[in-house]
C-alpha positions as MATLAB code, in Angstrom:
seq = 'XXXXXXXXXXXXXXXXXXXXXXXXXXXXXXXXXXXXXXXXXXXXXXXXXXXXXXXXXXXXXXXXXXXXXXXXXXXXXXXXXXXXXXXXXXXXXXXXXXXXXXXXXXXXXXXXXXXXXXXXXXXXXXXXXXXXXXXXXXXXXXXXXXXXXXXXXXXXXXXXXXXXXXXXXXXXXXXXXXXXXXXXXXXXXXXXXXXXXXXXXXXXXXXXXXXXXXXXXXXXXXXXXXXXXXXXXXXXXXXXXXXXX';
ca = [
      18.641   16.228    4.423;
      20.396   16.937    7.340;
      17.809   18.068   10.494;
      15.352   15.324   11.903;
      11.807   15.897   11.718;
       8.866   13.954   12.989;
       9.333   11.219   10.239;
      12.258    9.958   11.757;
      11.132    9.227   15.081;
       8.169    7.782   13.627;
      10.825    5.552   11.607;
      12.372    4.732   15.415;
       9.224    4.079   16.629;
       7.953    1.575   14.207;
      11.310   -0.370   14.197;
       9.615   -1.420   17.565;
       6.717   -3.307   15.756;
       6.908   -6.839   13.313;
       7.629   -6.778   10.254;
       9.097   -3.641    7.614;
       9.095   -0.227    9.147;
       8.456    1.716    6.208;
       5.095   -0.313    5.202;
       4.176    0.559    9.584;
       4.955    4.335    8.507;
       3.255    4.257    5.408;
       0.262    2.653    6.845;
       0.122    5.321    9.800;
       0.441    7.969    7.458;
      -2.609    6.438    4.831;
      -4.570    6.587    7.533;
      -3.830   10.082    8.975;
      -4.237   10.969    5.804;
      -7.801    9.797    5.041;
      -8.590   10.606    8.596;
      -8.031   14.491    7.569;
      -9.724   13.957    4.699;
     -13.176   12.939    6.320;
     -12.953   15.230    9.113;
     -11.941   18.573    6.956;
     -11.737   18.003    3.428;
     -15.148   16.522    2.662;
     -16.517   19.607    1.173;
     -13.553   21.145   -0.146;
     -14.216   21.795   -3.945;
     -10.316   20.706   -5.156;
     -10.310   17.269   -2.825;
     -13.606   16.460   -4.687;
     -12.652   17.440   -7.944;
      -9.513   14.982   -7.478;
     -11.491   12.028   -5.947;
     -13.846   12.521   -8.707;
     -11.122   12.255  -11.527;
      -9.972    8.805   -9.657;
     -13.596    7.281   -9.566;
     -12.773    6.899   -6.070;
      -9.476    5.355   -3.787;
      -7.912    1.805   -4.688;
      -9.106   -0.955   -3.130;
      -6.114   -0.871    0.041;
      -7.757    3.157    0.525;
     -11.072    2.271   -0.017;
     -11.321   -0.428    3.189;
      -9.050    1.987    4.843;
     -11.365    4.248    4.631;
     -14.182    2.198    6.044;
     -11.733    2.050    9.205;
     -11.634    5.309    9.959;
     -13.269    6.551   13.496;
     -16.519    8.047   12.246;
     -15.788    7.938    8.771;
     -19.295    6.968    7.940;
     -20.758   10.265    7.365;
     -18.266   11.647    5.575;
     -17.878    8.396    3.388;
     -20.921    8.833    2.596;
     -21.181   11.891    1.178;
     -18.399   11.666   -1.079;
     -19.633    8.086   -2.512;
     -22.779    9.357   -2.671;
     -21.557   11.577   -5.312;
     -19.526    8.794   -6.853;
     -22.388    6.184   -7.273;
     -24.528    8.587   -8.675;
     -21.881    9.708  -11.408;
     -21.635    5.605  -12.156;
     -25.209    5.666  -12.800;
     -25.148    8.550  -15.234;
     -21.754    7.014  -17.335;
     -23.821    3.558  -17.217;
     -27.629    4.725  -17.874;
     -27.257    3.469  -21.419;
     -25.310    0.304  -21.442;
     -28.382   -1.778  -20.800;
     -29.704   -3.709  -23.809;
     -33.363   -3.596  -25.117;
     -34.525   -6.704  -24.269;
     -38.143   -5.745  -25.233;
     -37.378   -5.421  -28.793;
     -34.322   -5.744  -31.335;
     -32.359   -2.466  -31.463;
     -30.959   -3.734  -34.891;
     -27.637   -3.366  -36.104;
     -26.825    0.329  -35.550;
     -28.174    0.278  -32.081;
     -25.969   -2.392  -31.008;
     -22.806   -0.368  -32.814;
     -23.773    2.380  -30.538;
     -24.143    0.141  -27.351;
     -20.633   -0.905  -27.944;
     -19.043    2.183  -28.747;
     -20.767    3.805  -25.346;
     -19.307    0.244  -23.583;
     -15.822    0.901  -24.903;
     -15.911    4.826  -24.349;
     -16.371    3.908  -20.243;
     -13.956    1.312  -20.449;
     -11.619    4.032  -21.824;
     -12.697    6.551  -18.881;
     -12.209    3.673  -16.470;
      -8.380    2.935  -17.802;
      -7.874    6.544  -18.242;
      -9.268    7.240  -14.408;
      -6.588    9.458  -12.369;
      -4.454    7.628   -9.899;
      -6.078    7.176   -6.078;
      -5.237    9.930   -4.449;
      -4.211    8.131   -1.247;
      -1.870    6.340   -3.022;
      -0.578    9.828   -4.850;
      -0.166   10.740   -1.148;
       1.686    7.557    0.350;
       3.976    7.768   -2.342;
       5.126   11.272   -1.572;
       5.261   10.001    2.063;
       7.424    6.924    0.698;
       9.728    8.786   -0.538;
      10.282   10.717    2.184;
      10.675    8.200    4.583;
      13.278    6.113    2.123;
      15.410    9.462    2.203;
      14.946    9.695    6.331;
      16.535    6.556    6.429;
      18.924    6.867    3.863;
      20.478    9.900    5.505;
      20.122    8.695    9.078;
      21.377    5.059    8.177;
      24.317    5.383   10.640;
      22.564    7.790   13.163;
      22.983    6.255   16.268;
      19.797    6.308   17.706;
      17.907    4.718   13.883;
      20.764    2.504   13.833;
      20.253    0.820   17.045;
      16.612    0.467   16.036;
      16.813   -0.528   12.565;
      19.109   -3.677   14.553;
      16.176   -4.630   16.369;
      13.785   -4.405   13.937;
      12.684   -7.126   10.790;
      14.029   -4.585    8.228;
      12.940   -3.493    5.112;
      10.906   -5.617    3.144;
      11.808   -6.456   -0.441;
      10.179   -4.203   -2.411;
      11.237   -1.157   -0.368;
      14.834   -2.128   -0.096;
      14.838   -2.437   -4.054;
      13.318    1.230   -3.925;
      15.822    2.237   -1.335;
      18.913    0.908   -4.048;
      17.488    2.782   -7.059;
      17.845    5.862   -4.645;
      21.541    5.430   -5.572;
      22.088    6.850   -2.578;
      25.656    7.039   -0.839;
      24.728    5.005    2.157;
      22.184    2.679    0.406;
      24.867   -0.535    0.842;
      25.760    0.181    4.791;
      21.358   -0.619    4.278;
      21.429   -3.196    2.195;
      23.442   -4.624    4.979;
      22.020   -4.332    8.036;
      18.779   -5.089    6.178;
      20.241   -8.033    5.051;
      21.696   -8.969    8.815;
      17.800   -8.888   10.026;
      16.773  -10.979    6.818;
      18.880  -13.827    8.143;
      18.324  -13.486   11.447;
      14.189  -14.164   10.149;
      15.464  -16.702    8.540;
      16.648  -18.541   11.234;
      13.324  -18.175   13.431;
      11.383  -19.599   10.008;
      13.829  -22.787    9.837;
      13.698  -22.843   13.537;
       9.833  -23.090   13.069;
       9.805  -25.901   10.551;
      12.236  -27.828   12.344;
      10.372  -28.050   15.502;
       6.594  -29.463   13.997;
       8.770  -32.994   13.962;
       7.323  -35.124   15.738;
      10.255  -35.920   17.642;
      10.506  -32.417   19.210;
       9.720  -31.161   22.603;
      10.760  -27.351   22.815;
       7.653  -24.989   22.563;
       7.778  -22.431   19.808;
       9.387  -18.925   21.004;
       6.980  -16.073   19.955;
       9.991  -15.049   17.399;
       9.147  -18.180   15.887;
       5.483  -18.398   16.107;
       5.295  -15.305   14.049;
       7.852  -15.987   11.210;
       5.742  -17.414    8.479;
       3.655  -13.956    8.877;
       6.605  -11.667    9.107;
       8.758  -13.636    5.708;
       5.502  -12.890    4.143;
       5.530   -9.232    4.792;
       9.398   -9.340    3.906;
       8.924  -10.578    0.727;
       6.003   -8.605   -0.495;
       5.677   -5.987    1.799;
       2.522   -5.055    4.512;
      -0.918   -6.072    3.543;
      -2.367   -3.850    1.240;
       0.337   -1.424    0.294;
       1.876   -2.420   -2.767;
      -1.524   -3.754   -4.194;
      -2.457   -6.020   -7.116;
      -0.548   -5.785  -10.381;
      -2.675   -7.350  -12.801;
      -1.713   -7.989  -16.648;
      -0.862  -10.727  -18.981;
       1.558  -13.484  -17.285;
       4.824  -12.565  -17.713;
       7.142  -15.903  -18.680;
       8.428  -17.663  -16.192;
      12.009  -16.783  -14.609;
      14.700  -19.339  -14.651;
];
């Protein structure tokens, strides 16, 4: 990658704003993304065919969605759809409470319950998230390639940095400028982490200097550094793993 395109000075621009620049871009780009989507894409037979297969976006999509400028008409025509395919794979879950079904009806109730539970784990990924990902990637190689451009470097210095999970992302890249990020991410991880102890030292009692706004925000922004921008990297749900010493 070699020419600049719109990504990067997107990149620039949202070194500008708290916290990790490629959750800002990713979040921008989500959002122009489902904003398309409502506004041209609502009765396109392939869009619906792949919304379909997902039973719908994730949860971070789905109240994205919901934020959209005049999303509510479109919304509603693709859930619509959804809800009333729900009803159809549900329609015979429901247990005969008027009489006993008897032993085979009960074996069929539970095969039907664990034939949706295997649609519902087999469900196609969001495709939001099918899209941020491809945008993800291309953002981690924009700054990858531009580390030591000038104009991104002077930004990236100003901003929070990556967060965590984006700057592990950014090393499995393997890519030949990934430790001049590692870094100067690293550089803007202290520098947080001097606003954060500057924050807890001043709530003694003793102390008389007001908070700067650096400061005030610090909790919120280690937050975001640690697991990344509300939202974007989800909920991983599973059996707890043992702890780590």
């Amino acid at each position: 990658m070699t020419e600049k395109f719109i990504g990067y000075f997107r990149l620039i621009d949202a070194c500008a704003a708290p916290g990790c620049p490629l959750c800002r871009c990713l979040v921008a780009e989500s959002r122009r993304y489902l904003e398309a989507l409502l506004h041209e894409q609502v009765t396109d037979v392939d869009t619906r065919r792949r919304i379909r297969r997902s039973w719908g976006f994730c949860n971070w999509h789905t109240w994205m969605l919901a934020d959209v400028a005049g999303s509510t008409f479109g919304a509603a025509i693709v859930y619509e759809d959804l809800l009333n395919r729900l009803l159809r794979r549900t329609a015979e879950l429901r247990g005969q409470r008027s009489r006993p079904a008897g032993w085979l009806g009960n074996l069929r109730r539970r095969r039907k319950r664990a034939v949706l539970a295997d649609l519902w784990t087999r469900r196609a990924a969001c495709p939001g998230c099918v899209d941020a990902a491809a945008t993800e990637t291309r953002y981690l190689d924009t700054l990858l390639a531009f580390v030591d451009d000038e104009a991104l470097r002077a930004a990236y210095a100003l901003s929070d940095g990556l967060c965590a999970p984006h700057l592990v992302q950014a090393v499995e890249r393997e890519h030949a400028n990934v430790d001049a990020l590692v870094t100067r991410t690293r550089q803007a991880w202290a520098r947080l982490g001097r606003d954060l102890a500057a924050f807890v030292g001043k709530h003694d009692h003793r102390n008389r200097q007001p908070f700067t706004e650096a400061e005030a925000a610090a909790c919120a922004r280690a937050l975001e550094m640690l697991a990344g921008a509300r939202g974007v990297f989800g909920s991983v749900r599973g059996p707890a793993a043992p702890e780590a010493r």
